[in-house]
C-alpha positions as CSV (number, residue, x, y, z in Angstrom):
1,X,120.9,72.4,100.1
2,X,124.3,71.4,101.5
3,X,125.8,67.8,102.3
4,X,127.8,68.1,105.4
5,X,130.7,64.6,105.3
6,X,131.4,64.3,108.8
7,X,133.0,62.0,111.0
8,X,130.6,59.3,113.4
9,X,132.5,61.5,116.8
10,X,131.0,65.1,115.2
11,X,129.3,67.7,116.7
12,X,126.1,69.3,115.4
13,X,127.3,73.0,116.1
14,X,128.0,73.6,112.0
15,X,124.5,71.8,110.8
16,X,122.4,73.2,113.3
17,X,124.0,77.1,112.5
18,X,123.0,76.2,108.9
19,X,119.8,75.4,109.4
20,X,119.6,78.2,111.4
21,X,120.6,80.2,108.4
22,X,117.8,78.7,106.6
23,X,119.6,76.2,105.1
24,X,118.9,72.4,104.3
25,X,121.2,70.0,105.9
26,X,122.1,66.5,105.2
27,X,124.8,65.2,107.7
28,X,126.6,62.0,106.4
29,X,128.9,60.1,108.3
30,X,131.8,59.8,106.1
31,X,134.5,58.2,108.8
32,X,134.5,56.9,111.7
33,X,137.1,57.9,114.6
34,X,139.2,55.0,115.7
35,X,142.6,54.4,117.4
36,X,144.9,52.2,115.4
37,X,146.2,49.9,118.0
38,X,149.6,49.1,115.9
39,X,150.5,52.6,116.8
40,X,154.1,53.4,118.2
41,X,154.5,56.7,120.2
42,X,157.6,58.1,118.2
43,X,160.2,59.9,121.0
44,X,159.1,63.3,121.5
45,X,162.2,64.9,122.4
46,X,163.0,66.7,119.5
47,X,159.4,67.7,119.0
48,X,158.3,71.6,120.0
49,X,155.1,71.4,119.6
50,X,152.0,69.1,119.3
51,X,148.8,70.3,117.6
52,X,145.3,69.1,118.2
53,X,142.2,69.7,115.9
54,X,139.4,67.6,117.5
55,X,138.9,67.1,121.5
56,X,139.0,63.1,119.6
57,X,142.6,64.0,118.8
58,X,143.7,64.6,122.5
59,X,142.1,61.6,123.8
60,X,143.7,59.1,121.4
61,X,147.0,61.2,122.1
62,X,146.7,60.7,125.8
63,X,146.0,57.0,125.3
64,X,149.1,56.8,123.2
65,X,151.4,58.9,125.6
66,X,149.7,59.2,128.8
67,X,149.2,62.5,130.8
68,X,153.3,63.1,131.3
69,X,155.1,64.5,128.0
70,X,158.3,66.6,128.3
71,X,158.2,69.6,130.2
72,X,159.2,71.4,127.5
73,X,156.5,70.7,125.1
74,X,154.2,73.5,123.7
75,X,150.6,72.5,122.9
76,X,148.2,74.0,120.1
77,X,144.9,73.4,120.1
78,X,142.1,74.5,117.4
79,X,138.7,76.3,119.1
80,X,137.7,76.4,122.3
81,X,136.9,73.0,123.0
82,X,139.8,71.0,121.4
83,X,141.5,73.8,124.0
84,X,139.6,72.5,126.6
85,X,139.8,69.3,126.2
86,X,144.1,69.3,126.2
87,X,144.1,71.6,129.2
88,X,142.4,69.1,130.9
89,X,144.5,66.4,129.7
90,X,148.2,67.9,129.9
91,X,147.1,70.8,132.5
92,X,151.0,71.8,133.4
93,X,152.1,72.7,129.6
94,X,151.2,75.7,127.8
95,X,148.2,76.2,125.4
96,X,147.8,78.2,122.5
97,X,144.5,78.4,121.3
98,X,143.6,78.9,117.7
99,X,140.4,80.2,116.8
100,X,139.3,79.2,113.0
């Protein structure tokens, strides 16, 4: 039996694979996913990269900083659709994907 803490935003890709596996699942929603709105973007200038986890993490970035950052900004993004989701978002930087 496993208790999977997830956030209210999360995909049912993991708890579906372990039921699959034969597995009892209970998903709890632990968090939910919001956007701060006393945020300040801090000046990226100095910054070489910016890594995304979560496709969630991209589109609260993009609220924050738009769809321009500096051209010389590298991008890292975890699995294929956090990858996705920041090529579509900042489509003239490069992407590294990470697969976990």
């Amino acid at each position: 039996r496993i208790l999977l803490p997830a956030s209210d935003l999360a995909r049912e890709t993991l708890a579906e694979g372990l039921r699959t596996a034969g597995n009892r699942v209970d998903v709890v929603t632990f968090y939910q996913t919001v956007i701060r709105p006393d945020l300040v973007p801090e000046d990226l200038t100095g910054i070489s990269f910016v890594a995304f986890s979560s496709p969630s993490g991209v589109t609260a970035f993009q609220k924050l900083y738009g769809s321009r950052l500096p051209a010389h900004l590298r991008i890292v993004a975890l699995g294929e659709l956090t990858s996705r989701a920041a090529g579509d978002a900042y489509p003239r930087h490069e992407l590294d994907m990470v697969n976990a």
